[in-house]
One Martini backbone bead per residue (centre of mass of N, CA, C, O) as a GRO file, in nm:
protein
  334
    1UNK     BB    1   6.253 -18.123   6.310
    2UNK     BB    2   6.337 -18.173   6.002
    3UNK     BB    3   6.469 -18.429   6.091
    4UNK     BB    4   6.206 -18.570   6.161
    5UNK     BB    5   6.001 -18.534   5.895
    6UNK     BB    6   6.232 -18.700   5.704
    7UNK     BB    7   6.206 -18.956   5.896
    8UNK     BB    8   5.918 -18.999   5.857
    9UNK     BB    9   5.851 -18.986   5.527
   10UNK     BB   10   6.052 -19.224   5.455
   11UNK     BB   11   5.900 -19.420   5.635
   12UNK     BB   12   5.669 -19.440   5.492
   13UNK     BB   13   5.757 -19.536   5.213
   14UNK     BB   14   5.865 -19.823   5.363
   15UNK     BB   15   5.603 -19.906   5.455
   16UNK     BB   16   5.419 -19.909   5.202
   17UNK     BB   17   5.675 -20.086   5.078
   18UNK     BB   18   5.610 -20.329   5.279
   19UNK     BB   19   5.333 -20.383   5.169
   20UNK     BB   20   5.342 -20.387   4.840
   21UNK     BB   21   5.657 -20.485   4.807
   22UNK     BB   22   5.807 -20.687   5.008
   23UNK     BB   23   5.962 -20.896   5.135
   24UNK     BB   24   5.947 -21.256   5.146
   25UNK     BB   25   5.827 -21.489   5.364
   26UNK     BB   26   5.799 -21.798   5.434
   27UNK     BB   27   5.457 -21.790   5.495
   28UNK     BB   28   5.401 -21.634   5.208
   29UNK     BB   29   5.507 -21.874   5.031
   30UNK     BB   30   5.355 -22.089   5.103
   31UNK     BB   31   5.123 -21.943   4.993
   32UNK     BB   32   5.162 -21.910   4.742
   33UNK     BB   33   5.199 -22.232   4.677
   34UNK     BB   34   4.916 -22.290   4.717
   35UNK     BB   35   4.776 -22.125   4.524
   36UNK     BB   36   4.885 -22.289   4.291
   37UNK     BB   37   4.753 -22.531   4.377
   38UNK     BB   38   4.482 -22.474   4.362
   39UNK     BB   39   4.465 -22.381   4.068
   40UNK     BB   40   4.530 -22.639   3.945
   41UNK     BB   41   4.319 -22.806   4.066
   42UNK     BB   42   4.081 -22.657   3.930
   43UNK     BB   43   4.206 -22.828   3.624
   44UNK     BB   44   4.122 -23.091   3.690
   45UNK     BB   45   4.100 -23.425   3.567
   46UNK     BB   46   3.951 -23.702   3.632
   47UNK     BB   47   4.081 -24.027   3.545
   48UNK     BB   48   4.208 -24.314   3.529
   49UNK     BB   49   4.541 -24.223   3.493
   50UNK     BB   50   4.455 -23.965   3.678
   51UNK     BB   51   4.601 -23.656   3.700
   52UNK     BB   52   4.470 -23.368   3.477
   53UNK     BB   53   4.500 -23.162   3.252
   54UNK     BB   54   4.327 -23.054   2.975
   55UNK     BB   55   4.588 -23.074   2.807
   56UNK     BB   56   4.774 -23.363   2.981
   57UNK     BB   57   4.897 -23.231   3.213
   58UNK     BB   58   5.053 -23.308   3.508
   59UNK     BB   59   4.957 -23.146   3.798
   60UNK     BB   60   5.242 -23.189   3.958
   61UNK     BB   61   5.446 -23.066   3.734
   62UNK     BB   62   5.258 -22.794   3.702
   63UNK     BB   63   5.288 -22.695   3.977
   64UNK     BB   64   5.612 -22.706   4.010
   65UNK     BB   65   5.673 -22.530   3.775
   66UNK     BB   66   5.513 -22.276   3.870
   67UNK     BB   67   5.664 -22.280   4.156
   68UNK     BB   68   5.936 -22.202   4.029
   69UNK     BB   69   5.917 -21.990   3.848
   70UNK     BB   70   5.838 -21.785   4.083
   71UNK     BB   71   6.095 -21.812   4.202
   72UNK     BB   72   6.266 -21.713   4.028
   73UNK     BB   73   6.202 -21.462   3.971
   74UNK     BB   74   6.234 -21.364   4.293
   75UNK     BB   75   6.523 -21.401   4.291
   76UNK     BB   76   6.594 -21.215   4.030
   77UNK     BB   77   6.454 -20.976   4.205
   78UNK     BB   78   6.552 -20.706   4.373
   79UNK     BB   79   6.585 -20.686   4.741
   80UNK     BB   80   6.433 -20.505   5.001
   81UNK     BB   81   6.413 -20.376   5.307
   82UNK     BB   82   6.190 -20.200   5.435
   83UNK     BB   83   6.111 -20.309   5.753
   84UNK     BB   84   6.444 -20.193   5.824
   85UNK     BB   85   6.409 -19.938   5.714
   86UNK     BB   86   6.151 -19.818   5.880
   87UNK     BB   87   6.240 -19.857   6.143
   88UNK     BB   88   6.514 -19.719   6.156
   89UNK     BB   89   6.416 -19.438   6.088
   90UNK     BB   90   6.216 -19.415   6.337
   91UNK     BB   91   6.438 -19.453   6.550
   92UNK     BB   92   6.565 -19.170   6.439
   93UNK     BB   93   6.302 -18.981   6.465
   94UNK     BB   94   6.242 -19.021   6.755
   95UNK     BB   95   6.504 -18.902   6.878
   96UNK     BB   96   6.452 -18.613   6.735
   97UNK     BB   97   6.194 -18.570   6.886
   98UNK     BB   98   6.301 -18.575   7.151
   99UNK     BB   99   6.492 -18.341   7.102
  100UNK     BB  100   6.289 -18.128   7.058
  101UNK     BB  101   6.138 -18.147   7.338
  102UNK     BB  102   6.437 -18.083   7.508
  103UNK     BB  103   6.489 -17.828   7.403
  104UNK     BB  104   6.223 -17.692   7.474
  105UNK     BB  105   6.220 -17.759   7.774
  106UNK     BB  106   6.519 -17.582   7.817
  107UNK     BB  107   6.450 -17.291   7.658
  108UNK     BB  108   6.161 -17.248   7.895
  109UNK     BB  109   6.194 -17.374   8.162
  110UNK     BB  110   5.982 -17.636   8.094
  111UNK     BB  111   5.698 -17.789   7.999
  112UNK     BB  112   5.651 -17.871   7.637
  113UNK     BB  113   5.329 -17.804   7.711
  114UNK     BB  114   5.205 -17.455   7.653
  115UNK     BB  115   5.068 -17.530   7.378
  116UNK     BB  116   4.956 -17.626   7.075
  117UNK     BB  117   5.261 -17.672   6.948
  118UNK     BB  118   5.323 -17.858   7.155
  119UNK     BB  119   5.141 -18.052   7.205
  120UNK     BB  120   5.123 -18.196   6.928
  121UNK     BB  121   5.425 -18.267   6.937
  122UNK     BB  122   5.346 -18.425   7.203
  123UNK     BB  123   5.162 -18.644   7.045
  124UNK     BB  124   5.344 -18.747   6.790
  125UNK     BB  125   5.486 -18.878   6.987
  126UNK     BB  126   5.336 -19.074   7.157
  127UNK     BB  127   5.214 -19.224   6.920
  128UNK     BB  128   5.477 -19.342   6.760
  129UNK     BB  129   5.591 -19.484   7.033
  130UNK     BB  130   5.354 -19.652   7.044
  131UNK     BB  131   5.374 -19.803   6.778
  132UNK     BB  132   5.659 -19.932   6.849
  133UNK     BB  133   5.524 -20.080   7.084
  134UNK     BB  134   5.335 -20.262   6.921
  135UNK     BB  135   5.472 -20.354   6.683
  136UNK     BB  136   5.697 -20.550   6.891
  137UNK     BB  137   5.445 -20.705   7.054
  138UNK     BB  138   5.261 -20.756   6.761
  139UNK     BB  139   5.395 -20.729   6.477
  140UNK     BB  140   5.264 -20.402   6.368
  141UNK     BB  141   5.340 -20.268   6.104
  142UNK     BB  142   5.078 -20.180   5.936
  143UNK     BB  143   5.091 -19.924   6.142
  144UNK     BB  144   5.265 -19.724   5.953
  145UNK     BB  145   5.138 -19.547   5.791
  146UNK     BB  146   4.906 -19.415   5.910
  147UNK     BB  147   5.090 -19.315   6.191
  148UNK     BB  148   5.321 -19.176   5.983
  149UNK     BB  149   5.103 -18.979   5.871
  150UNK     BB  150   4.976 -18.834   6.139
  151UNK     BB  151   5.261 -18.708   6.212
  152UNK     BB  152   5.303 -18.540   5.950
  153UNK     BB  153   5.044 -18.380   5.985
  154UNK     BB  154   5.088 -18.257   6.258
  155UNK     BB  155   5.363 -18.118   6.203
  156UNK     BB  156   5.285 -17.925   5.989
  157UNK     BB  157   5.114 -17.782   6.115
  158UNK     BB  158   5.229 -17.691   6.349
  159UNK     BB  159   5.487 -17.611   6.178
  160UNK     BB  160   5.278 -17.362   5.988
  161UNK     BB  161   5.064 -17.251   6.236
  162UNK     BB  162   5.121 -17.330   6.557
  163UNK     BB  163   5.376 -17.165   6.580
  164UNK     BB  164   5.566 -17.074   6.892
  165UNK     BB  165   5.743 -16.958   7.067
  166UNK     BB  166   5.926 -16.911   7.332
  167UNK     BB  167   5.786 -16.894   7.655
  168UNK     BB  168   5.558 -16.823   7.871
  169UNK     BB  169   5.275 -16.903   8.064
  170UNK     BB  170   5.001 -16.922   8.217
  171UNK     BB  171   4.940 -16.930   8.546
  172UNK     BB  172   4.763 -17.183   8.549
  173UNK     BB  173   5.008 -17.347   8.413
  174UNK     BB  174   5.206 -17.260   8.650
  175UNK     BB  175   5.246 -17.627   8.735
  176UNK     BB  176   5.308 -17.956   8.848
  177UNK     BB  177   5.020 -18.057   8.687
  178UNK     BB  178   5.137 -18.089   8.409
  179UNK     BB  179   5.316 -18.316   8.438
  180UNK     BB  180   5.039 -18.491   8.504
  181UNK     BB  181   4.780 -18.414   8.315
  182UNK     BB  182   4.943 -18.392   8.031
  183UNK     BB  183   5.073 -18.652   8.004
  184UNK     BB  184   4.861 -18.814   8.005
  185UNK     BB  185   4.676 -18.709   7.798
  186UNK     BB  186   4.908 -18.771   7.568
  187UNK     BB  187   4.942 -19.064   7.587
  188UNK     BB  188   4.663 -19.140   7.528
  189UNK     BB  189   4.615 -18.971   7.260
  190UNK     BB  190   4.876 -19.173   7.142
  191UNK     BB  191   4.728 -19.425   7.152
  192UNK     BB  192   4.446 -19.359   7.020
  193UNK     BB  193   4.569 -19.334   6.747
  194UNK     BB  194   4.618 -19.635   6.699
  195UNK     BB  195   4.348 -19.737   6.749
  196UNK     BB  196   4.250 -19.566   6.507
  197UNK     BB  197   4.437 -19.684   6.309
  198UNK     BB  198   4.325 -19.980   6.352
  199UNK     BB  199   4.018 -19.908   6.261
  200UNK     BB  200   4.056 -19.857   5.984
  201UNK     BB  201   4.173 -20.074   5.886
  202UNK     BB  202   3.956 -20.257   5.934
  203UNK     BB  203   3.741 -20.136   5.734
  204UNK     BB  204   3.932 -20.209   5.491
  205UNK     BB  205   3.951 -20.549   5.545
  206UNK     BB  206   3.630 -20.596   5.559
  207UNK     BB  207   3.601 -20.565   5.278
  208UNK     BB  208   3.797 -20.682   5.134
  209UNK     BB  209   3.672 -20.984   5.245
  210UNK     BB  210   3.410 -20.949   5.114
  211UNK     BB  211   3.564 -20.918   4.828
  212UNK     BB  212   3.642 -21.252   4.850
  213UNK     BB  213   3.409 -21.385   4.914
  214UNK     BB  214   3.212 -21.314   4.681
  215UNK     BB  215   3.495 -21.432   4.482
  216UNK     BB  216   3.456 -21.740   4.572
  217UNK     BB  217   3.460 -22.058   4.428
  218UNK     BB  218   3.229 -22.273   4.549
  219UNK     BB  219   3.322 -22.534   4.366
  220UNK     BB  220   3.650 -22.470   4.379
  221UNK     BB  221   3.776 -22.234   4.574
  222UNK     BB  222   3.890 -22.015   4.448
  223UNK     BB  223   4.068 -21.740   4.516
  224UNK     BB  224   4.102 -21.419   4.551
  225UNK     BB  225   4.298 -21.196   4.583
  226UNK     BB  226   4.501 -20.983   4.732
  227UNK     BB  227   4.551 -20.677   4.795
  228UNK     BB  228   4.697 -20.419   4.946
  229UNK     BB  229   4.616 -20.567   5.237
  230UNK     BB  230   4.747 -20.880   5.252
  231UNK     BB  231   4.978 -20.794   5.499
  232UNK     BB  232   4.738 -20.781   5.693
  233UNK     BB  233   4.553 -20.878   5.862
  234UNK     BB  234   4.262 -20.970   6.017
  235UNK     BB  235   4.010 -20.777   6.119
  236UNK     BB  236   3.983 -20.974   6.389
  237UNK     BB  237   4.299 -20.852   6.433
  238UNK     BB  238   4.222 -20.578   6.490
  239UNK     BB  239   4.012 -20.530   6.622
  240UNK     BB  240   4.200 -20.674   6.906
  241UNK     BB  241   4.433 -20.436   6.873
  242UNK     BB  242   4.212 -20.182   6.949
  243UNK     BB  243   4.146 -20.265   7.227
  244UNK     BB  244   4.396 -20.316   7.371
  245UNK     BB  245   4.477 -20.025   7.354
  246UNK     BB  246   4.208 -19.890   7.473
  247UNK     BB  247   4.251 -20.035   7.747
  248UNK     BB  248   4.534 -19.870   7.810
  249UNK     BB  249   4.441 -19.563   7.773
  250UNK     BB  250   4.192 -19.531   7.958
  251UNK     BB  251   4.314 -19.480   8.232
  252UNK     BB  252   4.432 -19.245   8.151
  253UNK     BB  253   4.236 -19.070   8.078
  254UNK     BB  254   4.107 -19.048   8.326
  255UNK     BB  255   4.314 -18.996   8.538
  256UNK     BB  256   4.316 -18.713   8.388
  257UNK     BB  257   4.061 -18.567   8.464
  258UNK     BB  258   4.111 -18.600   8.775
  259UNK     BB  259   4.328 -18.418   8.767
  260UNK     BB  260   4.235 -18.194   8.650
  261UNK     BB  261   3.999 -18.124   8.854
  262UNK     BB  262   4.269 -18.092   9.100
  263UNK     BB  263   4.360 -17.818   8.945
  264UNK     BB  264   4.119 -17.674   8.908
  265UNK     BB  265   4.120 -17.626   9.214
  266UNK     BB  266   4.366 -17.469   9.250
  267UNK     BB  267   4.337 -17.242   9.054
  268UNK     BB  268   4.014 -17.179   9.069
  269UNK     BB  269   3.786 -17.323   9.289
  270UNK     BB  270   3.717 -17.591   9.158
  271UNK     BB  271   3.655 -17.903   8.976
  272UNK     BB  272   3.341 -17.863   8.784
  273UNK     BB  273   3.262 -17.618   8.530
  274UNK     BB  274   3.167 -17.712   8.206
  275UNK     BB  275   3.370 -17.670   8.032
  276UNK     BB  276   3.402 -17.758   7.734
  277UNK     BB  277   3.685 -17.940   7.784
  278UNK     BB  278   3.534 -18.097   8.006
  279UNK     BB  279   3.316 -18.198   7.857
  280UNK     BB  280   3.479 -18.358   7.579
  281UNK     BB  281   3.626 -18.552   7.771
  282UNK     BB  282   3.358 -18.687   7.893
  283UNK     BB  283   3.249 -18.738   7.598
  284UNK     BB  284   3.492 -18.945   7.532
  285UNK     BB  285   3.464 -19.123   7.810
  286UNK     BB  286   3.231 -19.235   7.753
  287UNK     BB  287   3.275 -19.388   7.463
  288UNK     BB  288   3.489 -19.583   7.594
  289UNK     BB  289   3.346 -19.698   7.786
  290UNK     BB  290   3.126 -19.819   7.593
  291UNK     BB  291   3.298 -20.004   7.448
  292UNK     BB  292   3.385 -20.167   7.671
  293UNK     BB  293   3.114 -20.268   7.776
  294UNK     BB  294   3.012 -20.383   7.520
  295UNK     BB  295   3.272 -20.589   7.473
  296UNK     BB  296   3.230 -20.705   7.803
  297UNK     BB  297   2.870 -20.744   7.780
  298UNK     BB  298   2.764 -20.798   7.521
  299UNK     BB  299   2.992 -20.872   7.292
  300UNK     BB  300   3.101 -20.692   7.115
  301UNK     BB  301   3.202 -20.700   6.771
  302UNK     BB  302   3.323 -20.521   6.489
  303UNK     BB  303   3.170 -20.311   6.319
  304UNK     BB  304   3.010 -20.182   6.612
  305UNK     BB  305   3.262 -20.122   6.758
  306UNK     BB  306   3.435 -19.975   6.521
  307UNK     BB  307   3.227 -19.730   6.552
  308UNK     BB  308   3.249 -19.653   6.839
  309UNK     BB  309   3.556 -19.609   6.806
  310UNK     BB  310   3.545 -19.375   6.621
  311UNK     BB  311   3.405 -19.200   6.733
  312UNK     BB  312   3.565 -19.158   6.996
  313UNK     BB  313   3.815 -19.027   6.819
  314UNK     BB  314   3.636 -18.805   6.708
  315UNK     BB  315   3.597 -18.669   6.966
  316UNK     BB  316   3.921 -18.633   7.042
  317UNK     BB  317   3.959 -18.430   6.815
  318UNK     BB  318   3.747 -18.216   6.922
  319UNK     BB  319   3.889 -18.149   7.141
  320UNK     BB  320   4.170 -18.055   7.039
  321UNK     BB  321   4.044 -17.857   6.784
  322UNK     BB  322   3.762 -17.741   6.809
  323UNK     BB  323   3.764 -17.633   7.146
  324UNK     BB  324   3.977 -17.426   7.092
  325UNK     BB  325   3.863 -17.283   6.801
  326UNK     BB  326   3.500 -17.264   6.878
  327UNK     BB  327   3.589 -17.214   7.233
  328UNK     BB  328   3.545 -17.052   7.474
  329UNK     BB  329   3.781 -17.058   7.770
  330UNK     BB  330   3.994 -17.190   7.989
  331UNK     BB  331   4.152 -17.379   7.792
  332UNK     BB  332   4.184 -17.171   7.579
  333UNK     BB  333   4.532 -17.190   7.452
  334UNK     BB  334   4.524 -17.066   7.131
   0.00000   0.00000   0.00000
């Protein structure tokens, strides 16, 4: 566990300093290299002679020089890999996560996760893993930061409060539909916090997005520079990478209720008797479904989806930390 939330913080502290300042692109320098021609452009008078700055040096020279400036200087500062040192972390964090997992569930002779501690435990590798596999699958490196910030304090809090030894589960949990109802449930609710990772960064690139536009100089089109976001996509690549995440993860939750249901029927002799946990589950799953219904029938996308998102995923915190200890109940194994 200590190797696993060590190599959770030195990857965020990477993937930080690779949103910050990591090594630059051909795509990135592209970029560069137009926003100094816009700049320079932006300086020309046109006159009989061709264009000219301002004071009579040529603009293509001026261009040119500035250019190759910048390169040099990046050429002579010293270059770190951190997206590759950040993923490295990522991929040995995980690793020990999973023996973390693997060790508990050899020495309980069960499955891992019969308390808050083990639960909390194996959301935070499910999240992680979730981010791995979208990281590679759209290149979402940009949700290392969020995503292994709320695993290391996921972390944090199970092993400093909610620690438990090992022992035995509690007969209604002493059944293998544990292995189906929690794990589904666990899946989804890592998926959820990808999801909900990319919609903060969401709200805050379009904030970014609106002062840079607010700062674009209608008559000469000079852009504002990218600020801390720079290297995140655009908020409605945001938008739809928490869609599609969202997506995947909502079957598996409904799955998790049914299958809930189905042992609830065994265990207690009921499917549904309105327990707070079934309660806020089932509103947790309105929320998404909601969201999903307005963004495929309503046509909503952008901001109004992007509360929708957000609600729904406070509400599924509500459901595992506020009803566990706010709320006596058969769920309540807190």
């Amino acid at each position: 566990m200590l190797t696993t939330v060590v190599m959770y913080i030195i990857a965020l502290v990477a993937y930080a300093a690779d949103m910050g300042f990591g090594r630059r692109g051909a795509a990135t320098a592209a970029e560069a290299r137009a926003s100094v021609q816009e700049k320079a452009e932006a300086k020309i008078l046109v006159g009989p002679g061709g264009a000219t700055d301002a004071d009579g040096t040529d603009a293509t020279e001026a261009t040119e020089a500035a250019a190759t400036a910048a390169g040099e200087d990046d050429a002579d500062r010293p270059q770190v890999d951190w997206a590759r040192l950040a993923i490295f972390l990522s991929v040995l964090g995980v690793g020990a996560h999973l023996g973390v997992l693997v060790s508990r569930g050899l020495s309980a002779s069960r499955w891992p996760w019969g308390n808050m501690y083990e639960f909390l435990t194996a959301i935070s590798f499910a999240a992680v893993t979730a981010f791995m596999v979208v990281m590679f699958r759209y290149r979402a490196r940009f949700l290392g930061v969020p995503v292994m910030f709320a695993a290391v304090i996921a972390l944090g809090v199970a092993n400093i409060w909610l620690y438990d030894s090992v022992g035995p589960v509690t007969p209604a949990l002493n059944s293998y539909w544990i292995a189906i109802h929690v794990s589904a449930a666990i899946i989804a609710t890592g998926a959820f916090t990808v999801a909900g990772a990319a919609t903060i960064l969401y709200f805050l690139k379009s904030r970014e997005e609106a002062r840079a536009s607010a700062g674009t100089g209608v008559a000469t089109g000079v852009k504002v520079p990218g600020g801390v976001l720079a290297r995140v996509p655009s908020a409605e690549s945001l938008d739809r990478l928490a869609m599609r995440v969202t997506m995947f993860a909502f079957p598996i939750w409904t799955a998790a209720i049914i299958m809930g249901a189905i042992w609830a029927d065994q265990a207690w002799g009921r499917y549904w008797g309105w327990d707070p946990k079934e309660i806020w589950s089932f509103v947790t799953w309105i929320i998404y479904a909601a969201y999903l219904h307005a963004r495929s029938t309503a046509g909503w996308k952008g901001r109004k989806a992007a509360f929708l998102s957000l609600l729904a995923f406070a509400a599924l915190l509500f459901n595992f930390f506020g009803v566990n200890y706010m709320f006596s109940g058969l769920h309540s194994y807190a």
